[in-house]
C-alpha positions in Angstrom: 86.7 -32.5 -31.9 83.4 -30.8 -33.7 82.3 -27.9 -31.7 78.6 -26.5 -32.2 77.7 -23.4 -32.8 75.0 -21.4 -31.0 73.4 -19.2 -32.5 71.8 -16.0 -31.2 68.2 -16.3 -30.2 66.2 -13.2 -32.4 65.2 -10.6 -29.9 61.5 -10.6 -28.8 59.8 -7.5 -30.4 59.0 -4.7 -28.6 55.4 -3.9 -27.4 53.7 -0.6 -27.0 50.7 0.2 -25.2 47.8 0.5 -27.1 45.9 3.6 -27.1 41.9 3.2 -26.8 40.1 4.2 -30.0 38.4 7.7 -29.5 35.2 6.0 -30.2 35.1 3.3 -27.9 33.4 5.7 -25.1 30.9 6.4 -28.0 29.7 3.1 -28.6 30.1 1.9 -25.1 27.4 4.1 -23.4 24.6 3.5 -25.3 25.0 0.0 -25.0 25.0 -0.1 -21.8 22.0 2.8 -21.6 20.1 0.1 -24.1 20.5 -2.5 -20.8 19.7 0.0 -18.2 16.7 0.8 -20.1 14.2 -1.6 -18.6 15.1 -1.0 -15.4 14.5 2.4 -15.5 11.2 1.9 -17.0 10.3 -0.4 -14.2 11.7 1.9 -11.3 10.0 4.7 -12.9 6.6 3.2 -13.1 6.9 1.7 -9.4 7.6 5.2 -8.3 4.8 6.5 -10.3 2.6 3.5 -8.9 3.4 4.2 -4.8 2.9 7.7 -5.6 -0.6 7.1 -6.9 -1.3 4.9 -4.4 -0.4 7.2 -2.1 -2.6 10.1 -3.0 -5.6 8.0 -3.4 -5.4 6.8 0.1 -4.6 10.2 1.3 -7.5 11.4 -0.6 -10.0 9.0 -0.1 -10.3 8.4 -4.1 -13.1 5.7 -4.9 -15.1 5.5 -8.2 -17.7 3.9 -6.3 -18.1 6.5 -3.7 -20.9 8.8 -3.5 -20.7 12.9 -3.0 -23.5 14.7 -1.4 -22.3 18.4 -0.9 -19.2 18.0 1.1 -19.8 14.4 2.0 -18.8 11.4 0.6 -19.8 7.8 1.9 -19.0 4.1 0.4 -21.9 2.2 0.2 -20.1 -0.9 -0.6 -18.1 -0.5 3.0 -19.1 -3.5 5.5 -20.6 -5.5 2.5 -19.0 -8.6 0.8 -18.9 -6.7 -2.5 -16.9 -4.1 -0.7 -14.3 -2.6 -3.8 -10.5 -2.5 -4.1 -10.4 1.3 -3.5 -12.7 1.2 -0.2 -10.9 -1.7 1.1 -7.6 -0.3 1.4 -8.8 2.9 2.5 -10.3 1.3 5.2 -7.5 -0.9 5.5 -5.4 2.4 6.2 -7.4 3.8 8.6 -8.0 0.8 10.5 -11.3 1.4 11.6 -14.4 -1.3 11.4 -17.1 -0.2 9.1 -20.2 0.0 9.7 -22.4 -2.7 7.9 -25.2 -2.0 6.3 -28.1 -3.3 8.9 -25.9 -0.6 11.5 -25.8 2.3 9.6 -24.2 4.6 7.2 -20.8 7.0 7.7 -20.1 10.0 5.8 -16.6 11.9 5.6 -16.0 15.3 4.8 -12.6 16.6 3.6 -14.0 19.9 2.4 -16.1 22.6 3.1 -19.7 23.6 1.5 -17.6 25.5 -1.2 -15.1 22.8 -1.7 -11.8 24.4 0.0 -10.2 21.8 2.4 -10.6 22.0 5.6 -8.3 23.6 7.7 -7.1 24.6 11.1 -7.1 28.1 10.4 -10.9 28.1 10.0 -13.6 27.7 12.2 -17.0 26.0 10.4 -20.4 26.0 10.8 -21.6 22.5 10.8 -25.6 23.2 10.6 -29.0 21.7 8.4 -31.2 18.9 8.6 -29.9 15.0 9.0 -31.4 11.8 8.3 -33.6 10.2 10.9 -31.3 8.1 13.0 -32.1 6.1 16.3 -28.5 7.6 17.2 -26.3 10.0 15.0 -22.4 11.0 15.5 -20.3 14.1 14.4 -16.4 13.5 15.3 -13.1 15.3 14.2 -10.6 13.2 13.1 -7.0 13.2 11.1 -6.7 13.0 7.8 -5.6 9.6 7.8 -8.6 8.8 10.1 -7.0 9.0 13.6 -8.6 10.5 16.4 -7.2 14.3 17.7 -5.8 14.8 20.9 -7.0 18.1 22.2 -7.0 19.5 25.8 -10.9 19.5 26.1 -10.7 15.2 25.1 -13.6 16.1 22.7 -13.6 14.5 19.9 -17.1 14.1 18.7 -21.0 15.1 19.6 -23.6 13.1 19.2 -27.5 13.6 18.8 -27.9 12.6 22.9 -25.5 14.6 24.2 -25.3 17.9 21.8 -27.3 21.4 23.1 -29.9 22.1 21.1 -32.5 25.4 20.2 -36.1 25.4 21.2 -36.8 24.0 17.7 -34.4 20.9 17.7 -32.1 22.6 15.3 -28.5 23.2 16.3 -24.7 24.3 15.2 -21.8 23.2 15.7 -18.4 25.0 15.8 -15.4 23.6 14.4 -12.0 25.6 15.3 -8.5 25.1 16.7 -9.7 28.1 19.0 -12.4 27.7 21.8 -16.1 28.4 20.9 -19.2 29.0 23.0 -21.7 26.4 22.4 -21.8 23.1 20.9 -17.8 23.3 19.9 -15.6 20.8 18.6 -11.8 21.2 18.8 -9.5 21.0 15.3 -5.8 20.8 14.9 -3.9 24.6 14.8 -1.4 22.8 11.9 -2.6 20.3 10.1 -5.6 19.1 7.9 -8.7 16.8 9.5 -11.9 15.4 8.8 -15.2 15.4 9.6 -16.9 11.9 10.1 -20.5 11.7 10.4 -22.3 8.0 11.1 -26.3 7.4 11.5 -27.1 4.5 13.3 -30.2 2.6 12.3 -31.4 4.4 10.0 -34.4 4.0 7.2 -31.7 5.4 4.9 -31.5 3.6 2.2 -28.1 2.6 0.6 -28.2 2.7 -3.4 -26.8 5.9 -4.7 -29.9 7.4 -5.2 -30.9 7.8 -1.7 -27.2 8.2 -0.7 -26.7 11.1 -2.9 -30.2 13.1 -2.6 -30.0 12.7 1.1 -30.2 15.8 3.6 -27.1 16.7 4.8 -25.6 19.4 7.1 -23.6 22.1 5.4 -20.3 23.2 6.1 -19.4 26.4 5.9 -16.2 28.4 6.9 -17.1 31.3 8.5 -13.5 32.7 9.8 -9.9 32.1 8.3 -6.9 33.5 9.7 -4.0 34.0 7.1 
């Protein structure tokens, strides 16, 4: 009888773990840096966008707006020509603008000397104004709400405001009470000044806007 012969399979040859190459790390980041690239870029300049966006709203930025002294009015405001800028401004502060057969509004953010204005000042608001069948001066936030204040005060206007024998008058703006014709600001925190004629003759190119007389503001006490 034939008998077959088995032979010995060859043994299966041993493995070893393979150490990384040293440089794989190196090559590896800025690869992936090169795809990351873009959308840091775009992060970046959406950050750099809100921010701007931001500040110009804070601010009340417009290219088309016109300064007189510490004033600054929109003449497009309330018209169909109304601008990007002034449209979310007014967008933000929710208020409805006048149009242009009402009247005009001025804002003031600063004083005569152009130093913001502040809580921890009182102003003089004082000078000549525009003819106007009605005018008002209010206080608001900086974002253009209205500020609560114990007195509920929160604007004159030309019926209702005490004046000298000559028509002329002054009003106080501080956190702390005044004698007279006084308007009540926040201890803590920015504000503005919004002042609005109501049919007036006043014209609304920037010629007019800009040359017209306007009361000053001027800080005549500042604690700290």
């Amino acid at each position: 009888m034939a008998t077959s012969l088995s032979l010995p399979s060859p043994a299966a040859p041993a493995t070893h773990p393979v150490a990384p190459h040293p440089d794989a790390d190196r090559t590896a980041w800025p690869a992936l840096a090169l795809r990351l690239r873009p959308l840091a870029v775009l992060c970046l300049g959406a950050g750099l966008g809100l921010w701007a966006t931001a500040a110009t709203l804070t601010h009340r930025f417009d290219p088309a707006a016109i300064r007189n002294g510490p004033w600054t009015t929109w003449p497009n405001v309330g018209t169909a020509s109304i601008d990007p800028y002034a449209r979310a401004i007014q967008a933000r502060s929710g208020e409805i603008a006048l149009v242009a057969a009402e009247g005009v509004m001025f804002v003031a953010d600063r004083d005569s000397a152009g130093a913001p204005l502040s809580g921890r000042c009182t102003y003089r608001v004082s000078g000549p104004l525009p003819y106007a069948r009605l005018w008002t001066l209010g206080l608001d936030t900086a974002s253009g709400e209205v500020v609560d204040n114990a007195a509920r005060r929160h604007a004159f206007t030309s019926t209702g405001i005490v004046r000298r024998q000559d028509g002329s008058f002054t009003i106080e703006v501080s956190s702390v009470v005044r004698p007279g014709n006084w308007l009540p600001a926040p201890a803590d925190s920015p504000f503005i000044l919004v002042l609005r004629l109501y049919e007036t003759p006043l014209g609304t190119t920037p010629a007019e806007l800009g040359a017209a007389a306007l009361p000053t503001i001027a800080a005549t006490d500042c604690a700290g």
